[in-house]
VEXSE-701973 format. One record per residue: x, y, z of N, C-alpha, C, CB in turn. Coordinates in steps of 0.2 Angstrom, whole numbers, plus 5000, padded with zeros to 4 digits. Glycine has a CB too. Example, Ala and Ser with C-alpha at 12.3 -4.5 7.8 and 13.67 -1.06 7.14 Angstrom:
2
506649725039506249785039506649845039505749785045506449895035506849955036506450005039507049975029
//
This chain:
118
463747865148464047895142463747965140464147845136464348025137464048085138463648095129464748165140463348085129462848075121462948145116461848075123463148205120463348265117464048265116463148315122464648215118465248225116465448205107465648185121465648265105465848245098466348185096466048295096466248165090466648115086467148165083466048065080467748115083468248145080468648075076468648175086468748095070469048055065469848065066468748085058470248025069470847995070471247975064470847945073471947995064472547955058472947965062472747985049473547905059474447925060474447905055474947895065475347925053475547925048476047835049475948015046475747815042476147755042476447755036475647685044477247745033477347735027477647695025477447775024477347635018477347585019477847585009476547565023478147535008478647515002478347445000479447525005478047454996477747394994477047384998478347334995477047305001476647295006476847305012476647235006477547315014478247305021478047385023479647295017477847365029477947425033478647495035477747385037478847525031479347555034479347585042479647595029478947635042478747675048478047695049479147745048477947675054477347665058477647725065477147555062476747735070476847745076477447725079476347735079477447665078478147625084478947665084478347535081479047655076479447665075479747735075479547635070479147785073479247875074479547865083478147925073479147815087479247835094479847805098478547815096480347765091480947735092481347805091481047665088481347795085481647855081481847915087481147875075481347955089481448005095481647995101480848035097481647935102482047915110482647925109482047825113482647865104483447865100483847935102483447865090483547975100483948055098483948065105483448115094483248055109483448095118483948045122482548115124483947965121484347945125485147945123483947895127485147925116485847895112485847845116486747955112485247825117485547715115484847675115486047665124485147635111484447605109484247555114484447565102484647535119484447515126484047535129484747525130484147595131484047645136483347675131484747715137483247675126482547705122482147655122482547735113482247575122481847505122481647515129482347415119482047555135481947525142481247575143482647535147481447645139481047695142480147695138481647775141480347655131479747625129479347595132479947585126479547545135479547475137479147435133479247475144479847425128479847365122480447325125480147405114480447275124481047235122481747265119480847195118482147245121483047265116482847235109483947215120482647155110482647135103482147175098482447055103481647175102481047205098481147285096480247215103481747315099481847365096482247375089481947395100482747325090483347295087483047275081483747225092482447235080482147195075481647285070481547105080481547295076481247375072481747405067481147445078482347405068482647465066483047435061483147505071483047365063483547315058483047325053483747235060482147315051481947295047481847385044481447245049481947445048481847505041482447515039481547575043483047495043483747495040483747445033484347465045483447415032483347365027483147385022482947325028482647415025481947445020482247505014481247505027482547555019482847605018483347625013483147615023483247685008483747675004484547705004483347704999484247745010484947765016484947725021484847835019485647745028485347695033485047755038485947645037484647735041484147765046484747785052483447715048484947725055485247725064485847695061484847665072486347715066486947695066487147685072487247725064487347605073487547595079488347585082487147545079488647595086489347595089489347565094489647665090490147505094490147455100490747525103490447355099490747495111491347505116491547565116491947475114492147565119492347645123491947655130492047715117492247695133492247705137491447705140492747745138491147715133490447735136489947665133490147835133490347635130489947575132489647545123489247605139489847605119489347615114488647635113489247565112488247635107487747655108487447685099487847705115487247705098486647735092486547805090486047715095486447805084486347885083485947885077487147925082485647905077484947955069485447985065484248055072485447955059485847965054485648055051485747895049485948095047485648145044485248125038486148195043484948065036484448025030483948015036484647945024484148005042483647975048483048005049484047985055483548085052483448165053482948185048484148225053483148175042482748225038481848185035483348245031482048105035481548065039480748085045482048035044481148105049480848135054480548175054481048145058481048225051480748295049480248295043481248345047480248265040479748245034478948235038480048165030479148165043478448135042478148195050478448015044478648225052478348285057477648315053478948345057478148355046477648415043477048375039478248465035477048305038476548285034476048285042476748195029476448255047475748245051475448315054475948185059475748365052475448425055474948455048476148485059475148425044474648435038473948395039475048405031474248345040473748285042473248305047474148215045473648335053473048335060472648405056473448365071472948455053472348515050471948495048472548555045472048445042471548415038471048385042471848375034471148345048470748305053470448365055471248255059470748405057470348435062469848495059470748465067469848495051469448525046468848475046469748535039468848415044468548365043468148355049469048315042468448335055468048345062467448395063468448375067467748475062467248525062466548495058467548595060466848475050466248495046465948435049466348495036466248365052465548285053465448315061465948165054465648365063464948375070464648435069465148395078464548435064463948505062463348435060464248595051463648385056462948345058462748345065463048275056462148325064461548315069461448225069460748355067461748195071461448105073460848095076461848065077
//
Protein backbone atom coordinates (compact mmCIF):
# COMPACT_ATOMS: atom_id res chain seq x y z
CA UNK A 1 0.00 0.00 0.00
CA UNK A 2 1.13 3.43 -1.42
CA UNK A 3 1.26 5.53 2.15
CA UNK A 4 1.68 8.81 0.05
CA UNK A 5 -1.85 8.31 -1.63
CA UNK A 6 -4.32 10.83 -0.44
CA UNK A 7 -7.66 10.36 1.53
CA UNK A 8 -10.55 11.50 0.04
CA UNK A 9 -13.94 12.08 1.74
CA UNK A 10 -16.91 10.55 -0.37
CA UNK A 11 -21.00 11.37 -0.48
CA UNK A 12 -24.01 10.69 -2.62
CA UNK A 13 -26.91 12.16 -2.52
CA UNK A 14 -29.70 10.21 -0.81
CA UNK A 15 -33.19 11.90 -0.09
CA UNK A 16 -35.01 10.63 2.36
CA UNK A 17 -39.20 11.70 3.50
CA UNK A 18 -39.50 10.94 6.94
CA UNK A 19 -37.45 7.83 7.86
CA UNK A 20 -38.52 5.97 3.95
CA UNK A 21 -35.94 6.34 1.76
CA UNK A 22 -37.22 8.11 -1.48
CA UNK A 23 -33.99 8.18 -3.82
CA UNK A 24 -30.77 6.68 -3.14
CA UNK A 25 -27.76 5.79 -5.69
CA UNK A 26 -30.00 2.88 -6.86
CA UNK A 27 -32.77 4.57 -7.75
CA UNK A 28 -30.88 7.81 -9.57
CA UNK A 29 -29.28 4.74 -11.52
CA UNK A 30 -32.84 3.32 -12.39
CA UNK A 31 -34.22 6.48 -13.18
CA UNK A 32 -31.36 7.11 -16.15
CA UNK A 33 -31.68 3.67 -17.72
CA UNK A 34 -35.23 4.27 -17.78
CA UNK A 35 -34.71 7.31 -19.98
CA UNK A 36 -31.87 5.52 -22.24
CA UNK A 37 -33.64 2.23 -22.66
CA UNK A 38 -37.80 3.18 -22.34
CA UNK A 39 -38.29 -0.03 -20.46
CA UNK A 40 -37.99 -0.96 -17.15
CA UNK A 41 -36.98 -4.53 -18.38
CA UNK A 42 -34.50 -3.66 -20.43
CA UNK A 43 -32.88 -0.93 -17.60
CA UNK A 44 -33.33 -4.03 -14.57
CA UNK A 45 -31.43 -6.21 -17.37
CA UNK A 46 -28.81 -3.73 -18.20
CA UNK A 47 -28.49 -3.09 -14.27
CA UNK A 48 -28.43 -6.34 -13.46
CA UNK A 49 -31.21 -6.06 -10.87
CA UNK A 50 -34.04 -8.12 -10.92
CA UNK A 51 -37.51 -6.89 -12.82
CA UNK A 52 -39.17 -7.29 -9.44
CA UNK A 53 -36.40 -5.48 -7.64
CA UNK A 54 -36.79 -2.85 -9.92
CA UNK A 55 -40.56 -2.89 -10.04
CA UNK A 56 -40.56 -2.69 -6.06
CA UNK A 57 -37.92 0.43 -6.54
CA UNK A 58 -40.19 2.53 -8.44
CA UNK A 59 -43.40 1.34 -6.95
CA UNK A 60 -42.04 2.45 -3.50
CA UNK A 61 -40.83 6.29 -4.83
CA UNK A 62 -44.12 6.38 -6.83
CA UNK A 63 -45.55 6.00 -3.46
CA UNK A 64 -43.35 8.24 -1.83
CA UNK A 65 -43.80 10.94 -4.31
CA UNK A 66 -46.00 13.79 -4.34
CA UNK A 67 -46.15 13.49 -8.20
CA UNK A 68 -45.79 10.24 -10.10
CA UNK A 69 -42.15 9.66 -10.96
CA UNK A 70 -42.50 6.61 -13.94
CA UNK A 71 -45.20 5.81 -15.93
CA UNK A 72 -45.80 2.69 -17.12
CA UNK A 73 -47.75 1.45 -20.52
CA UNK A 74 -49.00 -2.22 -21.41
CA UNK A 75 -49.14 -3.51 -25.23
CA UNK A 76 -49.06 -2.36 -28.70
CA UNK A 77 -47.15 -3.39 -31.03
CA UNK A 78 -44.06 -2.64 -29.17
CA UNK A 79 -44.95 -4.54 -26.25
CA UNK A 80 -45.25 -1.53 -23.71
CA UNK A 81 -42.96 -0.24 -21.57
CA UNK A 82 -42.15 3.07 -19.18
CA UNK A 83 -41.39 6.55 -19.35
CA UNK A 84 -39.76 9.53 -16.69
CA UNK A 85 -42.55 11.60 -16.07
CA UNK A 86 -41.80 15.67 -16.45
CA UNK A 87 -42.08 15.80 -12.01
CA UNK A 88 -39.58 12.61 -12.87
CA UNK A 89 -37.26 14.87 -15.20
CA UNK A 90 -37.26 17.69 -13.09
CA UNK A 91 -36.36 15.25 -10.06
CA UNK A 92 -33.31 14.32 -11.82
CA UNK A 93 -32.33 17.54 -12.75
CA UNK A 94 -32.55 18.62 -9.30
CA UNK A 95 -30.59 15.93 -7.57
CA UNK A 96 -27.92 16.43 -10.69
CA UNK A 97 -27.21 20.22 -9.60
CA UNK A 98 -27.19 19.30 -5.85
CA UNK A 99 -24.61 16.52 -6.51
CA UNK A 100 -22.39 18.83 -8.50
CA UNK A 101 -22.66 21.23 -5.72
CA UNK A 102 -21.95 18.43 -3.37
CA UNK A 103 -18.71 17.01 -5.24
CA UNK A 104 -17.29 20.98 -5.22
CA UNK A 105 -17.79 21.08 -1.75
CA UNK A 106 -16.00 17.50 -1.43
CA UNK A 107 -13.44 18.33 -3.46
CA UNK A 108 -12.79 21.80 -1.27
CA UNK A 109 -12.96 19.67 1.76
CA UNK A 110 -10.43 17.02 0.23
CA UNK A 111 -7.78 19.73 -0.68
CA UNK A 112 -8.09 21.40 2.84
CA UNK A 113 -7.73 17.32 4.93
CA UNK A 114 -4.53 16.59 2.65
CA UNK A 115 -2.65 19.63 3.45
CA UNK A 116 -2.68 17.71 6.87
CA UNK A 117 0.36 15.78 7.55
CA UNK A 118 -0.59 12.19 9.40
Amino acid sequence: MNNRSQFNIEGNIRIMKGDELFIGPKQYQLFKQIIKDGSLNAASQNLKISYQHAWNLLNKMNHISPLPLIISYKGGNDGGGCRVTNFGLQVIQLIEEKESQMNKFLNNINQDFNLCSF
